[in-house]
N, C-alpha and C positions, 0 to 999 in steps of 0.2 A: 535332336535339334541343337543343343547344346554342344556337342561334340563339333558341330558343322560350326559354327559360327567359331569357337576355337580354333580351327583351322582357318578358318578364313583371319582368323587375327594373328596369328600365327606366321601366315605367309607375308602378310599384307606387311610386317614389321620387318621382317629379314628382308625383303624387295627394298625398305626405305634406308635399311643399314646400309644397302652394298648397291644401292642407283639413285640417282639425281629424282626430284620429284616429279617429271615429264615420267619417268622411265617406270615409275612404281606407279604413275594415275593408268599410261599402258598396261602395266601387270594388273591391276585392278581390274580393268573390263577384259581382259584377258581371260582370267580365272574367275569370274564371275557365273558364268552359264554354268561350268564345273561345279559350283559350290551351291548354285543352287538347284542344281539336280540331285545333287549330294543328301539337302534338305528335304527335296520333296520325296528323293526314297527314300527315307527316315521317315516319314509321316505316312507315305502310305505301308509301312512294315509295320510301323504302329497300329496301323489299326486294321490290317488283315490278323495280326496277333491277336487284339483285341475282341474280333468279330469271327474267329475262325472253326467257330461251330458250324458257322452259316454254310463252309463250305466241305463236309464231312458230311448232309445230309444229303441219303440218297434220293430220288424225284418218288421212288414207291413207298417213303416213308414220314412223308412231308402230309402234313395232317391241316386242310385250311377249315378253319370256322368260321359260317357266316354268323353274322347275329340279323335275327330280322327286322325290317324298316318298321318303325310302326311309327303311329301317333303319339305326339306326348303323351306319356300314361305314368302313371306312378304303380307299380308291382306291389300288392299287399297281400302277405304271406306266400310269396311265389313257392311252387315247389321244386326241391332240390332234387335239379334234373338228373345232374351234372353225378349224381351219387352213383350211377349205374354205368358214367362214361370210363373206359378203361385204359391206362396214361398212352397206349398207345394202339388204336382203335385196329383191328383185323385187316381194315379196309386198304390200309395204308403199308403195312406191312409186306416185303418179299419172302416169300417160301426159301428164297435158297440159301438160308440160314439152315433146314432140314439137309441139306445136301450134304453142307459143312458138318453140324452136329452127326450125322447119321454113317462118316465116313463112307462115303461113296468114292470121293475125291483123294480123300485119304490127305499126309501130308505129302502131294504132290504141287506139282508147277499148276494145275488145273484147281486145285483149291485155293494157291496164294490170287489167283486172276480173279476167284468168285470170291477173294474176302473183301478184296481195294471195290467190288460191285455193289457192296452192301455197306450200310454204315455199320462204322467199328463198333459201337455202344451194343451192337446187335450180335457181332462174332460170338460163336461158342456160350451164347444164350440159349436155355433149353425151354424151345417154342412150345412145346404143347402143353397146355396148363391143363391139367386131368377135370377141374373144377364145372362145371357143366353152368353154373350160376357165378356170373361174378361176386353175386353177395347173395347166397339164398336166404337167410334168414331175414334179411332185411325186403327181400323182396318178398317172400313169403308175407311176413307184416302186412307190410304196404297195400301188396293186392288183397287181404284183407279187407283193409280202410276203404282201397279201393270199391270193392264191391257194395260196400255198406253208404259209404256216400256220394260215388260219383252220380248224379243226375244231365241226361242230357234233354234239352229241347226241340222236336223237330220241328220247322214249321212245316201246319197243316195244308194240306191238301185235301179234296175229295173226290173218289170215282168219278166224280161228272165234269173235273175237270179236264180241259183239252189234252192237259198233258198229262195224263193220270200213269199211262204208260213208263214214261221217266224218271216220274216225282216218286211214285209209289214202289213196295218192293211187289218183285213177279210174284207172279200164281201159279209158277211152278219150280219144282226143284232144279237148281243153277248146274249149269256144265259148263263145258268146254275150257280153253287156254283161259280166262278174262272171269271164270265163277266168283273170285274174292269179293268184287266188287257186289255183287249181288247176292251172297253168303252173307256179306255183314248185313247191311241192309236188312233182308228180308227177317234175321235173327234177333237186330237192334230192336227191329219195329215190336216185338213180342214178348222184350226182358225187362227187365224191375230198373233197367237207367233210366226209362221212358219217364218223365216228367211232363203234363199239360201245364205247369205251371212254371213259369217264364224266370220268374225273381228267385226260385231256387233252382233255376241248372246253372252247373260249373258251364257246362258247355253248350251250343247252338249246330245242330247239323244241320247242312245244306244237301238236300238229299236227291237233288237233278243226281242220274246215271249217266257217265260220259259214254258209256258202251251202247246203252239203249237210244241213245241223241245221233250216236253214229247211223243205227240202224233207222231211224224214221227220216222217211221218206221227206217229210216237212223241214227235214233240219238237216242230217247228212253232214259229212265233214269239213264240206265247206262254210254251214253255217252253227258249230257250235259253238265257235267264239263268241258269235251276240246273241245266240241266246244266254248263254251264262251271264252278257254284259247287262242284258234286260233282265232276267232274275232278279240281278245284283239293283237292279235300278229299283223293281219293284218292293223288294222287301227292306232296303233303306226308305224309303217311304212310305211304306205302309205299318212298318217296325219298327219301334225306338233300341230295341237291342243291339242291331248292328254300331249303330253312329255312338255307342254308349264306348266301345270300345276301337274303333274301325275298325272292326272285324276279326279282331286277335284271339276272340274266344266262339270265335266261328271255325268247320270243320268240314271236309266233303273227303269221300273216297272217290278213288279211282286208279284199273288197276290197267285199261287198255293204252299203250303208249300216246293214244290221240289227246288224252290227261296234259302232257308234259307243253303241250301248244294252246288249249284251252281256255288257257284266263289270259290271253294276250292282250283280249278290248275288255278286260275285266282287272288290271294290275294293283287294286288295292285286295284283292283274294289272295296273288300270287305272295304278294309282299308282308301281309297280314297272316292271313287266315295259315289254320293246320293243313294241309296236305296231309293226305296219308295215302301213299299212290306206289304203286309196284316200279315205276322208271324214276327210281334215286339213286339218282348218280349227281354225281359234287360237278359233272361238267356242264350241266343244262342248268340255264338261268333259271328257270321255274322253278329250280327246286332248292330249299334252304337249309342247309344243313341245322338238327337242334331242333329248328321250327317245326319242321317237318317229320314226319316219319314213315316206314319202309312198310308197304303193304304185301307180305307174301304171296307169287303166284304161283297157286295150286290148282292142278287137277285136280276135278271130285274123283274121288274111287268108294264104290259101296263096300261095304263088307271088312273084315279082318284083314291086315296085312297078311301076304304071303307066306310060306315058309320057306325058312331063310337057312335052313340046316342044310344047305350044297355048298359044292365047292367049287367057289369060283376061280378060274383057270384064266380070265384075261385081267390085265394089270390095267389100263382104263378102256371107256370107253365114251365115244360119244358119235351123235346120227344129229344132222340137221340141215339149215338151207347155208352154203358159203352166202352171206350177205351182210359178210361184212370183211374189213381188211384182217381183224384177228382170227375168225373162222381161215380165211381163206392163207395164212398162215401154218395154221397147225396143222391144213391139208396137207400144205405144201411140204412140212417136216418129216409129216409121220402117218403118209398118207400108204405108204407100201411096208408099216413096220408089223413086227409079227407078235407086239405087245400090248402096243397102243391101237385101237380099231378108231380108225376116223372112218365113218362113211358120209357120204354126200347121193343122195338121194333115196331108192328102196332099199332095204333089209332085206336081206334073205332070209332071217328067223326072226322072231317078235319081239318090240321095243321091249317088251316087261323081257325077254329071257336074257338079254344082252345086260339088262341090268342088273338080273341076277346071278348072271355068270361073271360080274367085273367085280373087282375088289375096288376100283375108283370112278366114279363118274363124273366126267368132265362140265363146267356150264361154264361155257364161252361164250360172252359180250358177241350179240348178232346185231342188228338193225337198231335194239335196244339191249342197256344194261340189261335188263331181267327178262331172265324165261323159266317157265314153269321146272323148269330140269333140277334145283333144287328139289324142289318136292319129291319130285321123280326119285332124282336117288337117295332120300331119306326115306322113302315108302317100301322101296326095294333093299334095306341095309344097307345100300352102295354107300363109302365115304364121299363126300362132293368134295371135288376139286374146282374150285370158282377163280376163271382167267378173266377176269374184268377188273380195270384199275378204277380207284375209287367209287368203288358202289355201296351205298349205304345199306350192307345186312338187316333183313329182317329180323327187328328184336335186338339187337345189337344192344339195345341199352342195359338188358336182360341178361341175354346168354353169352355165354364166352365162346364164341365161334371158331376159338382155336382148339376145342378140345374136342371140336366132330368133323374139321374139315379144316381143309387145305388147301390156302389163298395164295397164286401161282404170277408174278405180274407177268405183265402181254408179253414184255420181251425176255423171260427168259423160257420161251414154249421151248425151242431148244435143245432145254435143261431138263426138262417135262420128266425123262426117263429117269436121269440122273437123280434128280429129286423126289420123285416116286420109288423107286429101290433103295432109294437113304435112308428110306422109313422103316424101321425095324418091323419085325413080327408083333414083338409084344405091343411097341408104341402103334401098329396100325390095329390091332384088338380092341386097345383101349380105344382110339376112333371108333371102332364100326360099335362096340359097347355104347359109347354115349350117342350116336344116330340111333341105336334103338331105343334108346332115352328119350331122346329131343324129340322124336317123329310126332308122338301126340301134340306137341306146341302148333304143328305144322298140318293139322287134321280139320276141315269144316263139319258142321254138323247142324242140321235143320234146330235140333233142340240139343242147345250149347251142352257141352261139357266142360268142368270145370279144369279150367289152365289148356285149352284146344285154340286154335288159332285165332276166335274171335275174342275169347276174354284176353289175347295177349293183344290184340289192336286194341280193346277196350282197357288195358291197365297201360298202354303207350300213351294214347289221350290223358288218362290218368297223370301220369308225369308230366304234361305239357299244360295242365291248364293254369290256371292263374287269376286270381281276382284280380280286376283292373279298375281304375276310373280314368277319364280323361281329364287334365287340367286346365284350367283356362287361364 
């Protein structure tokens, strides 16, 4: 800016030396627009200089946090969430920093194209942390503590209520794509969190089932919006615990996507309360990153995992509906490839042998961020390959998700192959090593096991609670 105005004094003196002052007030507005275009690009150099991180980050690496709405409240002894968050979260991350590290690309013209794709801070960083726990020892501790004193509150219900169906856990053992929902439930109601007494639980569950509200006849999907809003009505008034908090140490699962539209005539739940729902994803307003946390969807399977001592002969695989535009993508790529198996409707041999014959299994973003296909190919050894951009991992806060699987962004499906054969031998060992690891985190069980899928939603609540008051 300074150099500009020099110039301009500069000029403005040598005009008055060598012209009459008609001739130099001429040159003045002459050179004026010049001079102070001169300025404004000095200012704006300044502070693209200034600010030019901003533009080096790439869109798959851009990590937003919400913090959730609540009521004036003052946090006393909050728990440190943030100890498990890791500086740059899985979710957010592109794989084709494996492509790079992995030589695949080698130093070709095809590598310098995928480095300008990804941010530099990221180049020739070696992605897979072997570490299965971001901090075991600390979390080892913790869920200790956990166990010993988290208490939760349900409110009750009884058999002869109308909605006893909903409120209560089933009477038989849970199946299908949506079991989580009804795994916890049914296992909470029977374990040493249970608290009848109100003044000591950390926490409040809200125990309506989104899946079973779908299925009755009385309510259906057009009307679980108000019943959730009439819930919310009756136990603010019938309950001093809600209004103690607005709701921030209140909690409901829900693992069927009909969850994610649910509390729309209920928005002091969506803004408040825990979520703990299988469709967390950072793009759907219901869901709060932090506030909220990732419910695993798993198929039950009875019995021992498979044996897993074959050799598996395809490089990924994946079977399900195109319904959606990234599905209907990776058809469209790698739909005739003799590596990659995409199919789109029946199988000619059985979903479990496809996944045991692939060294990768695919879980690509359909109608909703999550499908049970996680599970799937942790059950199977398969390493999971997860093509969904910002979806909040189950357990995330926990496990280090880069050291049993491989997060692919939408656009660079592509790359799929290139990026998949980067990965060395030894480095994809070590993968399928910690999926035989982590499988048990990813395991329901009618009578819990310790560190099984419910006590890791139960040490998730764990981190999120909080003593609150409201202030007046």
């Amino acid at each position: 800016m300074a150099s500009s105005f020099f110039l301009l004094h500069t000029i403005l003196t040598r005009r008055r030396d060598s012209n009459t002052q008609s001739h130099t007030l001429k040159s003045f507005f002459f050179f004026m627009p010049t001079t102070l275009a001169l300025a404004t690009s000095f200012l704006i150099l300044f502070y693209i200089s200034s600010t030019s991180n901003l533009f080096f980050i790439h869109p798959h690496h851009l990590h937003i946090t919400h913090h959730p709405i609540r009521p004036s409240i003052i946090l006393e002894n909050p728990p440190a969430i943030s100890t498990f968050a890791p500086p740059e979260p899985v979710v957010t991350s592109t794989i084709s920093d494996f492509a790079i590290n992995g030589g695949v690309l080698g130093e070709t013209e095809g590598q310098e194209k995928l480095k300008k794709r990804v941010a530099p801070h990221l180049v020739g960083k070696y992605i897979n942390d072997k570490k299965l726990f971001h901090d075991k020892d600390f979390f080892l501790d913790n869920y200790k503590e956990m166990n010993r004193s988290l208490k939760i509150y349900v409110y009750p219900h009884g058999r002869d209520d109308p909605f006893a169906n909903v409120l209560l856990p089933v009477d038989f053992e849970p199946e299908g794509n949506y079991a989580s929902e009804s795994y916890f439930k049914k296992v909470l109601m029977k374990s040493h969190f249970i608290t009848k007494n109100p003044s000591k639980a950390n926490l409040f569950f809200l125990p309506f089932s989104i899946a079973r509200l779908r299925h009755d006849p009385r309510v259906g999907i057009d009307g679980i919006q108000d019943f959730i809003r009439d819930y919310i009505f009756n136990i603010t008034h019938q309950y001093p615990y809600w209004n103690r908090t607005g709701g921030a140490d209140h909690f409901y699962v829900a693992c069927h996507s009909i969850g994610r539209s649910a509390m729309e005539k209920a928005i002091e739940v969506k803004l408040n309360a825990i979520q703990v729902v299988c469709s967390s994803s950072y793009y759907l307003s219901s869901y709060v990153a932090h506030k909220d946390a990732s419910l695993p969807q798993i198929w039950p399977r009875q019995g021992d995992p498979p044996n897993l001592a074959i050799e598996r002969t395809k490089l990924a695989f994946f079977a399900g509906s195109m319904n959606s535009p990234v599905r209907e993508k990776l058809l469209q790529v790698w739909r005739d490839d003799s590596e990659i198996s995409v199919h789109f409707g029946h199988l000619k041999t059985s979903y479990a042998e496809e996944l045991l014959a692939s060294k990768f299994c695919l879980q690509v973003k359909g109608f909703e961020v999550n499908t049970a296909r996680i599970g799937d190919a942790l059950y199977y050894g398969c390493v999971p390959v997860i093509i969904a951009n910002h979806y909040d991992l189950p357990f995330q806060d926990i496990l280090n998700w880069q050291s049993f699987s491989v997060v692919v962004a939408t656009l660079d499906i592509p790359l799929l192959k290139k990026i998949l054969r980067g990965i060395s031998i030894e480095e994809y060992l070590v993968l399928q090593r910690n999926v035989l690891k982590v499988r048990e985190h990813f395991q329901w069980h009618l009578s819990p096991v310790d560190l099984d899928a419910f006590y890791m939603v139960m040490y998730e609540l764990w981190l999120r609670r909080s003593t609150l008051r409201v202030t007046t």
